[in-house]
N, C-alpha and C positions, 0 to 999 in steps of 0.2 A: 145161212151162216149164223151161227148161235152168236150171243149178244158175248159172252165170255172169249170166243175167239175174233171177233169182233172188236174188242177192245184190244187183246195182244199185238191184231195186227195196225190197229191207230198207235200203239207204243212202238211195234216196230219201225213203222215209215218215221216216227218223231226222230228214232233213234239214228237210222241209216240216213237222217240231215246231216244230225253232230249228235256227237256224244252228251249224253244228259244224266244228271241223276235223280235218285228215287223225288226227290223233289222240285226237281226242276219238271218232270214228268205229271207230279200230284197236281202242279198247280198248271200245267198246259191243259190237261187233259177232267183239269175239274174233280178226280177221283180224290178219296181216299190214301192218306200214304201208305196204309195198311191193307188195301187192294191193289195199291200198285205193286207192293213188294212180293204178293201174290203171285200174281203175273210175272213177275222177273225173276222169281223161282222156278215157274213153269220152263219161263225160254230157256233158263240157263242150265236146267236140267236138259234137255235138248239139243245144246250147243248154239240155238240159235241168235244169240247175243253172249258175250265176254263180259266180263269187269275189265278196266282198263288197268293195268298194273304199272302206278307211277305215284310213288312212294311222296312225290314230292305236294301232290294235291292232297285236299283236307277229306274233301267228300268223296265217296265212290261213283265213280264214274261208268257209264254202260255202254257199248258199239257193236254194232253188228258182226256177227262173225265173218271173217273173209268168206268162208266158204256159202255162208248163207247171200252173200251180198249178189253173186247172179240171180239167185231168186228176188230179191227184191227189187233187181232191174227189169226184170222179167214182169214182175206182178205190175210198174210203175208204167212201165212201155201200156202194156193192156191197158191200164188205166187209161193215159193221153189218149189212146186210139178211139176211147169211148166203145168201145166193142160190145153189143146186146150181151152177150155170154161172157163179159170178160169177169163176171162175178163167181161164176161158174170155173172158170178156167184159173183163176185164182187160187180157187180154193183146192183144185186140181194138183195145181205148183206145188201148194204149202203142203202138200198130203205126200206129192214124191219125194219132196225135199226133207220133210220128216222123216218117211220109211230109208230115205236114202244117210241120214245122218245117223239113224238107227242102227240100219246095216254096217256102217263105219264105225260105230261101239263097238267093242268087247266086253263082255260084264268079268268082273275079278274078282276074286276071295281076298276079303277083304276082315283082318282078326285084330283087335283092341290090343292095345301091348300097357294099359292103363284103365281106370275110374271111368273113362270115354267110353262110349260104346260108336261102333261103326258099321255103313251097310251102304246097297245101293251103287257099290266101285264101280269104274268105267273104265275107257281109256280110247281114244281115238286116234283115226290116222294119224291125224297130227302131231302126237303125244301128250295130248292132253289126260290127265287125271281128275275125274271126278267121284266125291264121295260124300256121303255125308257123316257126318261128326257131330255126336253130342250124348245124351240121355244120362250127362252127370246131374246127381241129384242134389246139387245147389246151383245157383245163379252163375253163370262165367262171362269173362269179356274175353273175347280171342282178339289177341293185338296182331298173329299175324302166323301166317302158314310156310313151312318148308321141308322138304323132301332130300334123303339121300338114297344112297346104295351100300354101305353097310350101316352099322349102327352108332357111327359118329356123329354127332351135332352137328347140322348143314353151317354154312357159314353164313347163308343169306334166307332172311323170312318174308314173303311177298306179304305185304299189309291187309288185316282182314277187317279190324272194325266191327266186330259183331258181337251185339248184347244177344245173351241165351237164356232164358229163363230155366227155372231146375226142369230137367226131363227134356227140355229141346234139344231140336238139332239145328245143325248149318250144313247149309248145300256149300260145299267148296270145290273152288277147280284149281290146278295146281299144273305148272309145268316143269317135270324136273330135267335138267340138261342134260340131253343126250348125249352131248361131246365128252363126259368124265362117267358114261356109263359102264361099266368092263361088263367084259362078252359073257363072261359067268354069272351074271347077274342074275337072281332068280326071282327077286323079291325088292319092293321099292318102300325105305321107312319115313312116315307122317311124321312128323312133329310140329306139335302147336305153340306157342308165346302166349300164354294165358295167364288172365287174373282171377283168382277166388278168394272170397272172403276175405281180401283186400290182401291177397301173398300173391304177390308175381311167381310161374313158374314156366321152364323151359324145360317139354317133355317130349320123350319120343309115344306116339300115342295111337299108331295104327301101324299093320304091315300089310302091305297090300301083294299079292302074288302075281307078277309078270304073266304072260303070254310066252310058250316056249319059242315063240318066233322075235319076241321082243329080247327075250333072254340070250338066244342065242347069236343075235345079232350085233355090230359092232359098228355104231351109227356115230 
């Protein structure tokens, strides 16, 4: 087992304790904030860990995905059994659990409607959206991400917290509510709450293109 997935999965087991952030992580695990955050781009490109979205905490918070959480009962069981190959068999889990979360993707066309640039779109059984957002050429602070179905300003922004330096990106995951989605729906609009160069703005900033099975469905 390489020393990099090695450490993901000492973040993982911390995580599916309790939920933790970049820093409560930095300082269990001795690393780096900025190898931690490393690793939590990795998982959450993945789906294997969530941000927790609750507007009312200061720090970002991290937990295992439900769907990842059989595997990690899976892997912890082996563990206790003390099993000679349970190291092996491990790494087995994490390998189907991966290709199997992968399979559960859809990659999306995913086109800038702004200064942003975007790539990387996803979308899971779940409904989850992922993308990443950024490679404006100044500095931004994203205060907080939200999604509609046509081109009206959502009403509600899930809190994002992220300093971007000019040219970066941000990994973001986004769920937008299926219950006000109409069946004709073809296409799902990003909108960011950002600051630059100290001007607050509220943009719509990506269009991302459905699944025709997403589209035509009426969830």
């Amino acid at each position: 087992m390489s020393k990099m997935w090695e450490t993901k999965q000492r973040i993982l087991e911390s995580i599916g304790r309790k939920s933790k952030t970049l820093t409560d992580l930095s300082s269990e695990l001795g690393l780096a904030p900025s190898t931690i955050a490393e690793h939590i781009q990795d998982l959450l490109s993945i789906n294997a860990i969530r941000e927790i979205d609750d507007s009312h905490r200061k720090w970002r918070y991290y937990e295992i995905n439900p769907a990842y959480a059989v595997q990690v009962q899976q892997e912890n069981f082996i563990r206790r059994s003390g099993l000679a190959l349970g190291g092996i068999l491990v790494l087995a889990l994490v390998v189907i659990g991966y290709l199997y979360l992968s399979a559960a993707q859809q990659v999306l066309s995913c086109s800038a409607s702004s200064v942003f640039a975007c790539g990387k779109a996803a979308t899971t059984s779940s409904g989850t959206l992922s993308l990443q957002i950024g490679g404006l050429n100044s500095s931004v602070y994203i205060k907080g991400v939200g999604c509609s179905y046509n081109t009206s300003q959502p009403s509600y922004f899930a809190p994002v917290n992220e300093n971007l330096s000019s040219g970066a990106f941000a990994s973001l995951n986004i769920t937008c509510p299926a219950s006000v989605r109409p069946v004709s729906a073809k296409v799902v609009y990003i909108w960011l709450n950002y600051v630059t160069g100290g001007q607050g703005t509220i943009a719509r900033v990506a269009t991302i293109t459905l699944p025709s099975t997403a589209a035509q469905q009426n969830t």
